[in-house]
C-alpha positions as a LaTeX table, in Angstrom:
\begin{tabular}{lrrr}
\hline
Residue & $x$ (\AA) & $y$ (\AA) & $z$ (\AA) \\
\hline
Unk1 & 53.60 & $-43.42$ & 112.77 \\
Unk2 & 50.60 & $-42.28$ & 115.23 \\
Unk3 & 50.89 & $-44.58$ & 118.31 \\
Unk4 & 47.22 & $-44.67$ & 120.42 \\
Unk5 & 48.27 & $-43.99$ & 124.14 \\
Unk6 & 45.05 & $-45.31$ & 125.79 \\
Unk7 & 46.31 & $-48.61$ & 125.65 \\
Unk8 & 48.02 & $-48.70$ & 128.81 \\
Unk9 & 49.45 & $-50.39$ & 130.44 \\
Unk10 & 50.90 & $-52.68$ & 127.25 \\
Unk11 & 51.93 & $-49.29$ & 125.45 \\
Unk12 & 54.55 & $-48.37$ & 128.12 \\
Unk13 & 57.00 & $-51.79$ & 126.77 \\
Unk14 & 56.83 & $-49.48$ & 122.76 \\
Unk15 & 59.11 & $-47.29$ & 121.99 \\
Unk16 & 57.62 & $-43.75$ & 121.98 \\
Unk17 & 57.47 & $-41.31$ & 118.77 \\
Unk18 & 56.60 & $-38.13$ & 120.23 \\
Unk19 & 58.54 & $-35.38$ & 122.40 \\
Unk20 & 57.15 & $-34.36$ & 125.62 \\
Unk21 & 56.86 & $-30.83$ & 125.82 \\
Unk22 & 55.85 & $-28.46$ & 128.82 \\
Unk23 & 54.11 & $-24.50$ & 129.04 \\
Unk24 & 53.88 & $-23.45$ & 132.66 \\
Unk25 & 53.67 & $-20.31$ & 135.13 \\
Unk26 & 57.48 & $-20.99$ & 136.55 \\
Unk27 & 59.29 & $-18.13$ & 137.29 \\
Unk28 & 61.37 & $-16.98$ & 134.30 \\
Unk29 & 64.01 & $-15.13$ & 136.65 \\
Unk30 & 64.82 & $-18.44$ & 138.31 \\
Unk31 & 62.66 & $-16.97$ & 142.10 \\
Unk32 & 60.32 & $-18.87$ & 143.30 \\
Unk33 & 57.61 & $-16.55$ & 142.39 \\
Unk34 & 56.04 & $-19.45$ & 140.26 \\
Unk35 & 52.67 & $-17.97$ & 139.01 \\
Unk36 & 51.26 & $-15.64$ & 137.50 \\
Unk37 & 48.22 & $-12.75$ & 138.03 \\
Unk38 & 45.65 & $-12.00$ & 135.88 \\
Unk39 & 43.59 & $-8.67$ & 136.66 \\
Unk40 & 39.79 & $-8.62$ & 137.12 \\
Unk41 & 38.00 & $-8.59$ & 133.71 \\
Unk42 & 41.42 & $-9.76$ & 132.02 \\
Unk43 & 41.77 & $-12.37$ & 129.07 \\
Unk44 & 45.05 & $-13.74$ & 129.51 \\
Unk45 & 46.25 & $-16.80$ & 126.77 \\
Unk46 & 47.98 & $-18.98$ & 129.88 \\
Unk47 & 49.19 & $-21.39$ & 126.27 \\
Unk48 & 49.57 & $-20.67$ & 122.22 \\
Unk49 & 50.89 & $-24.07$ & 121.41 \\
Unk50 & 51.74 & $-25.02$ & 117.61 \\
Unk51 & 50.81 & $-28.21$ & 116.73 \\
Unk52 & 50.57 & $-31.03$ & 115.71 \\
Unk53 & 50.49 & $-32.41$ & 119.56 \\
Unk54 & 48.31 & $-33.95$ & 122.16 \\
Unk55 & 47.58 & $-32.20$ & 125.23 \\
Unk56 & 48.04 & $-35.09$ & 127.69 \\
Unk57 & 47.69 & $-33.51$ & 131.35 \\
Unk58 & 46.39 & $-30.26$ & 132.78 \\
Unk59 & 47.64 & $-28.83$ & 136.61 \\
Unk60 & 45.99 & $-25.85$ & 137.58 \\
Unk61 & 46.03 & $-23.93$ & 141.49 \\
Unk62 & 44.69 & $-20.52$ & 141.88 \\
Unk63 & 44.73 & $-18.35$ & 144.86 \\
Unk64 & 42.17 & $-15.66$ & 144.92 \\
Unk65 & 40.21 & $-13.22$ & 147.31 \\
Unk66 & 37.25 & $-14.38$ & 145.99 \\
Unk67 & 35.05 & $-17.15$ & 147.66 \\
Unk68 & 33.36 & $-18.08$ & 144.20 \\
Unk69 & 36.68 & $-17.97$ & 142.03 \\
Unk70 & 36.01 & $-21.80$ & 140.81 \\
Unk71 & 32.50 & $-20.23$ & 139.11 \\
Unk72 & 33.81 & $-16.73$ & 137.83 \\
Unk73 & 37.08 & $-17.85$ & 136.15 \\
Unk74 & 36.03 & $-19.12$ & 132.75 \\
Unk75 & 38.24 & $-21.73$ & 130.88 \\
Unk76 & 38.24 & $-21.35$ & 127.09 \\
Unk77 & 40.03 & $-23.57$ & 125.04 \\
Unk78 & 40.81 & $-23.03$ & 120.88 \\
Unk79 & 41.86 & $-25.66$ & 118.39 \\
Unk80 & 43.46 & $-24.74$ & 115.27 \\
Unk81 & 42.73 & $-20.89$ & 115.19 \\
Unk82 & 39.35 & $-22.10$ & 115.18 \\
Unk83 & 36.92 & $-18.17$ & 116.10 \\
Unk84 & 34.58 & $-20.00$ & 118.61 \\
Unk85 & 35.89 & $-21.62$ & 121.77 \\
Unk86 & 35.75 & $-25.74$ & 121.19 \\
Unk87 & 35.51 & $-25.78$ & 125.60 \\
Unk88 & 33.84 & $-23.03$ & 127.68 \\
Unk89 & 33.76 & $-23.37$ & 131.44 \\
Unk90 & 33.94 & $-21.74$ & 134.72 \\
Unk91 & 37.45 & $-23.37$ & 135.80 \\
Unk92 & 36.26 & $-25.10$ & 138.53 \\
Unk93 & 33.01 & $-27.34$ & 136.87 \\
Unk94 & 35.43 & $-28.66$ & 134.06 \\
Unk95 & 37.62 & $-30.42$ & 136.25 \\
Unk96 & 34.26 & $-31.70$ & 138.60 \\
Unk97 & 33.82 & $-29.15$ & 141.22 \\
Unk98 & 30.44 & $-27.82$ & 141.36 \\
Unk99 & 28.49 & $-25.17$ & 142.95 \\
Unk100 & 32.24 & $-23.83$ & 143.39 \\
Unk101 & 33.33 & $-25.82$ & 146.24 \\
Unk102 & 36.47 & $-27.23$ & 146.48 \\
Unk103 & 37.18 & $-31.01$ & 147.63 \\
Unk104 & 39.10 & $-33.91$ & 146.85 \\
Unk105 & 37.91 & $-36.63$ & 144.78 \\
Unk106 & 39.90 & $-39.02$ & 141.74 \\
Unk107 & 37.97 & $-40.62$ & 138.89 \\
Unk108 & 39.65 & $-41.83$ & 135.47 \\
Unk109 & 39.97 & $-38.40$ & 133.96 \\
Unk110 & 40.18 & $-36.10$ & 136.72 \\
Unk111 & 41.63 & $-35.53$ & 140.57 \\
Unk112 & 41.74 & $-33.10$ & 142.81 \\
Unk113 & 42.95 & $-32.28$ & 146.60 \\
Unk114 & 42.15 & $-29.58$ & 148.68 \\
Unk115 & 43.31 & $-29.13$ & 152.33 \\
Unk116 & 39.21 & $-27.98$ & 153.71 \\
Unk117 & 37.05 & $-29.94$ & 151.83 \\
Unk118 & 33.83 & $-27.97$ & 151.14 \\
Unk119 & 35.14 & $-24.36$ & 152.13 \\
Unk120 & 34.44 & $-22.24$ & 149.53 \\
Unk121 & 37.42 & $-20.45$ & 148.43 \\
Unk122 & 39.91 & $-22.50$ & 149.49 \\
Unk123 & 42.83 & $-23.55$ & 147.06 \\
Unk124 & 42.46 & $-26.97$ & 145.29 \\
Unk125 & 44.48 & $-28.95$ & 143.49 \\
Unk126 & 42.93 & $-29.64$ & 139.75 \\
Unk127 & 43.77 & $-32.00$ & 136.87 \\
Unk128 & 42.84 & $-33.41$ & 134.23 \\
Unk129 & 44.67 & $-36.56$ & 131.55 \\
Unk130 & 41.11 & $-35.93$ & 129.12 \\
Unk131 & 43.97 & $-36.20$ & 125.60 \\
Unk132 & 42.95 & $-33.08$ & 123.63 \\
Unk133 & 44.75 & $-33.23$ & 119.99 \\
Unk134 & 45.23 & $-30.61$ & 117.49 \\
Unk135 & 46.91 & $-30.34$ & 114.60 \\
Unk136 & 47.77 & $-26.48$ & 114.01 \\
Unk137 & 47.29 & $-24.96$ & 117.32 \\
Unk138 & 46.42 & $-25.03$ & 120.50 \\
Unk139 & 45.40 & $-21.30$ & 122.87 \\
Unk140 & 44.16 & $-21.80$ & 126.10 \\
Unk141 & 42.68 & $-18.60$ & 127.89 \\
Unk142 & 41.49 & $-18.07$ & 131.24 \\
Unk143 & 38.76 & $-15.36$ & 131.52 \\
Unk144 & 38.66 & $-13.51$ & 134.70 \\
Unk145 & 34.71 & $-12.64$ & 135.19 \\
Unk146 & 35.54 & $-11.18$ & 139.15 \\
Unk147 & 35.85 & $-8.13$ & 139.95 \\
Unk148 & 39.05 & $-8.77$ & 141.99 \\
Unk149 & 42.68 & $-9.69$ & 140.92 \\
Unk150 & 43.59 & $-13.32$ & 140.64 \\
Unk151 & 46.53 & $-12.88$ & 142.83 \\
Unk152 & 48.26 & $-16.52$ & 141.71 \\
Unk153 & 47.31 & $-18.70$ & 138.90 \\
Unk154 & 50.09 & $-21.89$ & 139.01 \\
Unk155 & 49.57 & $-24.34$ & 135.81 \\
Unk156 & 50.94 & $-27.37$ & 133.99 \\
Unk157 & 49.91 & $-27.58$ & 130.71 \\
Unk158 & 52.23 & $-31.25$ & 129.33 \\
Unk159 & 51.84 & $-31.93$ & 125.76 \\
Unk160 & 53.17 & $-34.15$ & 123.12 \\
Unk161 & 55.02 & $-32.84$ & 120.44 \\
Unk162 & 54.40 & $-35.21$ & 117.17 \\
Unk163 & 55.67 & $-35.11$ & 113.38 \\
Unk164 & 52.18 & $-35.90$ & 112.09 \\
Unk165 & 48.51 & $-36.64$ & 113.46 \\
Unk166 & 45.97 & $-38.34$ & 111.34 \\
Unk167 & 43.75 & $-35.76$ & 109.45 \\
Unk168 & 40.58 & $-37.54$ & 111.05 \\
Unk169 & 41.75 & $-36.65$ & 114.69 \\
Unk170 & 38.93 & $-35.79$ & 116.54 \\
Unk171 & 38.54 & $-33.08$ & 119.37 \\
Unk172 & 37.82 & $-32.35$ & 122.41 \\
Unk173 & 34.39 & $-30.61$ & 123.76 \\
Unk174 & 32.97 & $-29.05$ & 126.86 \\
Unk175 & 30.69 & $-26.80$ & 127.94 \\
Unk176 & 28.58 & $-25.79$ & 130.63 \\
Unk177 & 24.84 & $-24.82$ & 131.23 \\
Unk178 & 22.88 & $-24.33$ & 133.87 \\
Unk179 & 18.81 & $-24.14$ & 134.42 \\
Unk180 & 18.18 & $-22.32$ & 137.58 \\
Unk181 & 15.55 & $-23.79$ & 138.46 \\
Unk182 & 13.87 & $-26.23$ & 135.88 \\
Unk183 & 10.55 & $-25.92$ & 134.70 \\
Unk184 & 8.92 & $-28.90$ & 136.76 \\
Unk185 & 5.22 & $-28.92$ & 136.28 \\
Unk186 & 4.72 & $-29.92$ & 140.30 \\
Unk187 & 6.14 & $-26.85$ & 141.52 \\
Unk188 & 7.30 & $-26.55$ & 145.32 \\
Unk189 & 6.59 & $-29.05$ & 148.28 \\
Unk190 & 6.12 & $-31.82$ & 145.77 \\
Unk191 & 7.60 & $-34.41$ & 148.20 \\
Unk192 & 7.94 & $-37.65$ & 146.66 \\
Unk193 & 5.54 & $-40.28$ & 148.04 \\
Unk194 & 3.13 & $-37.56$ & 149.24 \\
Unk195 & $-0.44$ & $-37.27$ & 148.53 \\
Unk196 & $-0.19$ & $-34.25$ & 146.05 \\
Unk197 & 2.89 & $-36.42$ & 144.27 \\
Unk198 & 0.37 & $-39.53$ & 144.33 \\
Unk199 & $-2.36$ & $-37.53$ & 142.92 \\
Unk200 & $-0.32$ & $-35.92$ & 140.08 \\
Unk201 & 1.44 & $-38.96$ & 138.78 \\
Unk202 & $-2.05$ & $-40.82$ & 138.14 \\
Unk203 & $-2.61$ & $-38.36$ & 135.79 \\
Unk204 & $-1.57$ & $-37.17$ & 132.43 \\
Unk205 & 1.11 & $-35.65$ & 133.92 \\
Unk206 & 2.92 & $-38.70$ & 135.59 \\
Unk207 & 3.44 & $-39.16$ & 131.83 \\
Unk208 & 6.13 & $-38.43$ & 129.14 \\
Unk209 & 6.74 & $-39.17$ & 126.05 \\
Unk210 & 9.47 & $-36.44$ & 124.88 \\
Unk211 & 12.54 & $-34.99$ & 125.78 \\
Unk212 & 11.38 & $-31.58$ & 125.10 \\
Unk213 & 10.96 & $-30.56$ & 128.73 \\
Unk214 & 14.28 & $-32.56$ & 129.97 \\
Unk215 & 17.14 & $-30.71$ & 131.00 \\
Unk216 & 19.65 & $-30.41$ & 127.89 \\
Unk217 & 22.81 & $-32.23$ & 128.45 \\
Unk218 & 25.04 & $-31.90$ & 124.89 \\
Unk219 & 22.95 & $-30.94$ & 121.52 \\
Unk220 & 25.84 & $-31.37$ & 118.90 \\
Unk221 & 26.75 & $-31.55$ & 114.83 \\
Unk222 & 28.95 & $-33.39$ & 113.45 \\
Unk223 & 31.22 & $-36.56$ & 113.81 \\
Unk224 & 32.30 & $-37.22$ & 116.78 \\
Unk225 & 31.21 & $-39.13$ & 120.38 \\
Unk226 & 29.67 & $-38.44$ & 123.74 \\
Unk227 & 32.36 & $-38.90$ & 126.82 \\
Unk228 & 30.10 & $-37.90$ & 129.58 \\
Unk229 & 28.78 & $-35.60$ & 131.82 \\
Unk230 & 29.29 & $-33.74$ & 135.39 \\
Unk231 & 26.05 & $-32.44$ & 137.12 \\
Unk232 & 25.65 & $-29.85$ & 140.09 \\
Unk233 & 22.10 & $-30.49$ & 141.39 \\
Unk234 & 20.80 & $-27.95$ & 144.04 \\
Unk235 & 17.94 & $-29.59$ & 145.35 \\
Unk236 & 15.79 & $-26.70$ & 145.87 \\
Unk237 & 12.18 & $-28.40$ & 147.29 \\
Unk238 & 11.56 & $-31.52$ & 149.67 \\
Unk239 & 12.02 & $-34.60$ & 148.64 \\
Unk240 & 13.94 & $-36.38$ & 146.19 \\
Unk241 & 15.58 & $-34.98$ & 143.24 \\
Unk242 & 16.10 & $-38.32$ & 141.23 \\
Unk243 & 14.30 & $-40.27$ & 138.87 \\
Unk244 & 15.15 & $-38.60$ & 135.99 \\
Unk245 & 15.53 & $-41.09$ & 132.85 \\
Unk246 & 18.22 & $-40.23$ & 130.89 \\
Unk247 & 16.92 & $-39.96$ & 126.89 \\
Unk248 & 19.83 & $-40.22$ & 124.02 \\
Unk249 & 18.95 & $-39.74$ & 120.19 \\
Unk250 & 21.16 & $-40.69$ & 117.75 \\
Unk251 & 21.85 & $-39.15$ & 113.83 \\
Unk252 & 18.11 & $-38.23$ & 113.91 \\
Unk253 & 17.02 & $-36.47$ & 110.37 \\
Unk254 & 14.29 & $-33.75$ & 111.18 \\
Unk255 & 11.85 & $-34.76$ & 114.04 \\
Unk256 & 13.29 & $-37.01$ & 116.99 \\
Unk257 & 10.51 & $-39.76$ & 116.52 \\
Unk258 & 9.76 & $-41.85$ & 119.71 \\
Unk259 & 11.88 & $-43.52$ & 121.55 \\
Unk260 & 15.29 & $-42.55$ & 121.83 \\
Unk261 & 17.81 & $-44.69$ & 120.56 \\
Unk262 & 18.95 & $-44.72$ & 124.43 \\
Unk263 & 16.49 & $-44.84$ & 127.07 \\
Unk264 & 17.41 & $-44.76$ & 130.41 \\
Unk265 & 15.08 & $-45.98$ & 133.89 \\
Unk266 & 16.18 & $-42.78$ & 136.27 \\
Unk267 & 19.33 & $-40.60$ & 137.48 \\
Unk268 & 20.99 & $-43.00$ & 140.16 \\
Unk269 & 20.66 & $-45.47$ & 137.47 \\
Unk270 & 22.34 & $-43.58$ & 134.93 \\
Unk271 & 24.73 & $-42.29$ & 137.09 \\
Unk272 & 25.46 & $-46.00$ & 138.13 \\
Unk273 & 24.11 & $-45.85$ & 141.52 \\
Unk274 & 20.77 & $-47.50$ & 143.21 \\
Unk275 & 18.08 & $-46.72$ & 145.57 \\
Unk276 & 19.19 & $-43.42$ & 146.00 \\
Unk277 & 22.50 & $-41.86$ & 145.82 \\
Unk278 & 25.90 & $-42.83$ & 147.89 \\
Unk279 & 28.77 & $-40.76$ & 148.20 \\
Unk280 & 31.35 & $-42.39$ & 146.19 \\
Unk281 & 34.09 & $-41.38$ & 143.81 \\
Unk282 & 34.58 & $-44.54$ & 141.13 \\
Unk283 & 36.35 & $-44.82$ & 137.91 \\
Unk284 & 33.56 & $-43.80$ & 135.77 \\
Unk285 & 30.59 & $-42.52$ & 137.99 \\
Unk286 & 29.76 & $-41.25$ & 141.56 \\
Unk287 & 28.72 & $-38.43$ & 143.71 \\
Unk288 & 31.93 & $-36.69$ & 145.13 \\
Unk289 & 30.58 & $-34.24$ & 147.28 \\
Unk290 & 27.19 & $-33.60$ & 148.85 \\
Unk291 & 26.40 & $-30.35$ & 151.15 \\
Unk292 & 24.05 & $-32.50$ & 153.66 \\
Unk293 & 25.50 & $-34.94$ & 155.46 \\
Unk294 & 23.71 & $-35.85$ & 158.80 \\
Unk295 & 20.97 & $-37.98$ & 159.15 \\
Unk296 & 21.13 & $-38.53$ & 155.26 \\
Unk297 & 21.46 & $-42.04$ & 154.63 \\
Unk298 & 20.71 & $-41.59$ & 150.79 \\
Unk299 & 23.25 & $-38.38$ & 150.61 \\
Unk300 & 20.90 & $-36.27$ & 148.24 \\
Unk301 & 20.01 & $-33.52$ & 150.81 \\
Unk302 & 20.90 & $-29.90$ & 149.70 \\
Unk303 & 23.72 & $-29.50$ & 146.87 \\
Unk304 & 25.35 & $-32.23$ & 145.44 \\
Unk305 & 28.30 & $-33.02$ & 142.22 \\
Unk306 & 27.45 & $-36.23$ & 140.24 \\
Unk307 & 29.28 & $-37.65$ & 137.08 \\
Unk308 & 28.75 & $-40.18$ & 134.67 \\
Unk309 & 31.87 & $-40.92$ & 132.42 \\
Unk310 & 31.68 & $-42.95$ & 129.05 \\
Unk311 & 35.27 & $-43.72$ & 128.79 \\
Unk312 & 34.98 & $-47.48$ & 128.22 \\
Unk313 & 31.75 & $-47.23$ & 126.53 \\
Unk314 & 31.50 & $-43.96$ & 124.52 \\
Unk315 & 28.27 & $-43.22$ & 122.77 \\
Unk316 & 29.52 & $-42.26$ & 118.82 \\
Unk317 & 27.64 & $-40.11$ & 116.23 \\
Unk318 & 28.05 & $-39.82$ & 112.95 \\
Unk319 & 25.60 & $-36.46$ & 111.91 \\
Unk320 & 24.39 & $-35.41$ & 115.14 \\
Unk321 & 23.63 & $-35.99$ & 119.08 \\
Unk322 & 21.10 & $-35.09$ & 121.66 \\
Unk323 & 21.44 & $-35.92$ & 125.29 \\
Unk324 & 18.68 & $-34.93$ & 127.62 \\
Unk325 & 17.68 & $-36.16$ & 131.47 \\
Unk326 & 14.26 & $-36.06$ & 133.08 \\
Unk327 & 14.12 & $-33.37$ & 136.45 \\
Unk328 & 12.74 & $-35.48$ & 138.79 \\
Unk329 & 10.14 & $-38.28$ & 137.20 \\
Unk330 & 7.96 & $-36.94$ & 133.77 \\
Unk331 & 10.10 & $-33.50$ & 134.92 \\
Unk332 & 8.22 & $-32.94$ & 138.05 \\
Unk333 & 10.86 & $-31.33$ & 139.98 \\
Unk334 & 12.26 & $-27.36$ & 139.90 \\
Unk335 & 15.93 & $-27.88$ & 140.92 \\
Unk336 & 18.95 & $-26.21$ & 139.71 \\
Unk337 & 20.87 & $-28.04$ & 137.27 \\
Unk338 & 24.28 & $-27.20$ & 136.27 \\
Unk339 & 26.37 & $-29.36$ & 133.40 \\
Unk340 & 29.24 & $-29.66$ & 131.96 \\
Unk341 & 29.28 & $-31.88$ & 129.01 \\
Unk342 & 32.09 & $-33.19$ & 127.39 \\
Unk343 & 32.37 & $-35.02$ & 123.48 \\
Unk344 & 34.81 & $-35.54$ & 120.95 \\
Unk345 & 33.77 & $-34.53$ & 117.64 \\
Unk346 & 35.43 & $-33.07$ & 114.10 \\
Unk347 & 35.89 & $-29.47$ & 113.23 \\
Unk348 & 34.25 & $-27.15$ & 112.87 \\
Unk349 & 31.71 & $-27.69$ & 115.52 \\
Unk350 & 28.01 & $-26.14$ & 116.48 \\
Unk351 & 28.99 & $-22.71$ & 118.00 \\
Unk352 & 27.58 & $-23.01$ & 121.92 \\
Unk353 & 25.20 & $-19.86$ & 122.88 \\
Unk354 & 26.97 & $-16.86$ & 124.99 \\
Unk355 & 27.77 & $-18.91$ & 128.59 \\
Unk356 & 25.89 & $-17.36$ & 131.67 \\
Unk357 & 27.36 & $-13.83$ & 133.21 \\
Unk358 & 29.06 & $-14.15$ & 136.29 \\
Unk359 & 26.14 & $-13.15$ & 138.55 \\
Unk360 & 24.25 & $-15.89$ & 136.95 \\
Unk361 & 26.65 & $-18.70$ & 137.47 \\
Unk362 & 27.06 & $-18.25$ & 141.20 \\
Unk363 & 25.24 & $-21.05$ & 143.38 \\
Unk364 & 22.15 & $-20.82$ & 145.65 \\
Unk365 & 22.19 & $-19.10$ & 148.68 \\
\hline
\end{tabular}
């Protein structure tokens, strides 16, 4: 019988009906050469795993030469010989680490540790206990988009080996996007507060009524539920880049009729923070890393990584979801947004459009 593991800790005192089961980059001569290189432009399957099984933990370190490796090495993950990838990521933004810059942070579902926080190119630690079933097959590939070797990709893939799964399994979903910038009607030097801002916001524009100008989070068919969401904000004008509500519809037939089934008052709120951001790393929300430290009592100065996790309180579907935010209030504000959403749903899923080139992916200057 199918024992749910995200009981703990009462599940550790049952008796366990699974094997635990292990692919990883050791060194097959018995050295100590434990990883393995993939050459620039190379798909390389790192796992082909026959199922059924759970995925339960993922470990990955990678040494490269270069400085954006966390934003050109894709992640692309199949379930069940399924054609179109179920997640698609640069490596580095699926396990929280935005803009790609390394640091150390731990939430519920991921961790990582790096010895120079904030250096891009440095080696980091990543993982990730997100449980990803399947019941034929599991293929992991990592996609390298530079045009240099990776010199030393080390990973832990641990999975549980089962006899059976329940045919209603559902599983899991990510995928990145990015809108560099966002089409905010304000434009630059829109500073929050300012006369201009003022001016603007008693009009029609300080207004909005529809989620068709809010940055796209997770448009998805099928059964399934929303998990949550990582954000890299570049805050490209003065000011501040919050605000935002958050706008969720629900198994909508046709037209998405006003209002969404969940309706949120701004960013910080959604992300569980107030009056700004703070630089935290909780459970289910926070803001990691920021760029801007000094003289930034609200840490939302230059680049920042934000996450909202719905691990406790999971937003379900049972046709179809759409999850939007607001840039800036009534989507004043042109930053860069960068996402990677993540949702458990049935197969087969709503193929995702062709992910952003390398060139495109990289951060602001």
């Amino acid at each position: 019988m199918f024992e749910l593991v995200n009981n703990f800790p009462s599940s550790l005192i049952l008796p366990k009906n699974f094997k635990v089961k292990r692919v990883s980059s050791y060194d097959v001569t018995g050295g100590n050469v434990d990883c393995w290189q993939i050459k620039a432009g190379e798909t390389k399957v790192i796992a082909d795993i026959d199922g059924p099984g759970i995925i339960s933990h993922i470990w990955f370190t990678i040494a490269s030469p270069d400085k954006y490796y966390l934003r050109k090495i894709l992640l692309k993950v199949y379930w069940d010989n399924e054609e179109n990838p179920s997640i698609c990521s640069p490596v580095g933004d699926f396990f929280g680490l935005g803009h790609a810059v390394p640091y150390t942070y731990q939430c519920a579902v991921f961790s990582t540790s790096c010895n120079d926080d904030g250096k891009p190119g440095m080696g980091v630690a990543m993982n990730c206990w997100l449980p990803m079933p399947f019941l034929k097959n599991a293929r992991l590939e990592i996609v390298n988009e530079q045009e240099e070797d990776i010199r030393s990709f080390y990973f832990y893939i641990d999975y549980q080996k089962y006899n059976s799964l329940p045919g209603d399994v559902l599983y899991l979903h990510a995928r990145w996007r990015r809108e560099n910038p966002c089409d905010g009607w304000t434009g630059p030097g829109s500073i929050v507060g300012s006369p201009e801002w003022e001016l603007r916001h008693q009009g029609p524009e300080g207004k909005n009524l529809s989620d068709e100008g809010n940055y796209l989070i997770l448009e998805a068919e099928g059964r399934g539920h929303y998990i949550g969401v990582n954000m890299s904000i570049d805050h490209l004008h003065k000011g501040w880049w919050g605000e935002g509500d958050d706008m969720i519809f629900i198994d909508r037939d046709g037209e998405r009729t006003w209002p969404p089934d969940l309706h949120g008052t701004g960013s910080e709120d959604y992300l569980c923070h107030a009056w700004g951001m703070q630089k935290v790393a909780h459970m289910y929300s926070g803001e990691p890393w920021c760029e801007i430290k000094e003289g930034n009592e609200h840490h939302y100065w230059g680049k920042v990584c934000v996450y909202r996790y719905h691990i406790v309180d999971p937003i379900p579907f049972e046709k179809n979801i759409r999850v939007s935010i607001e840039h800036g209030h009534a989507n004043d504000r042109s930053d860069d947004y960068c996402s990677v959403a993540y949702w458990y749903q049935n197969e087969p899923h709503k193929p995702f459009p062709p992910i952003l080139p390398a060139r495109l992916r990289l951060p602001n200057p």
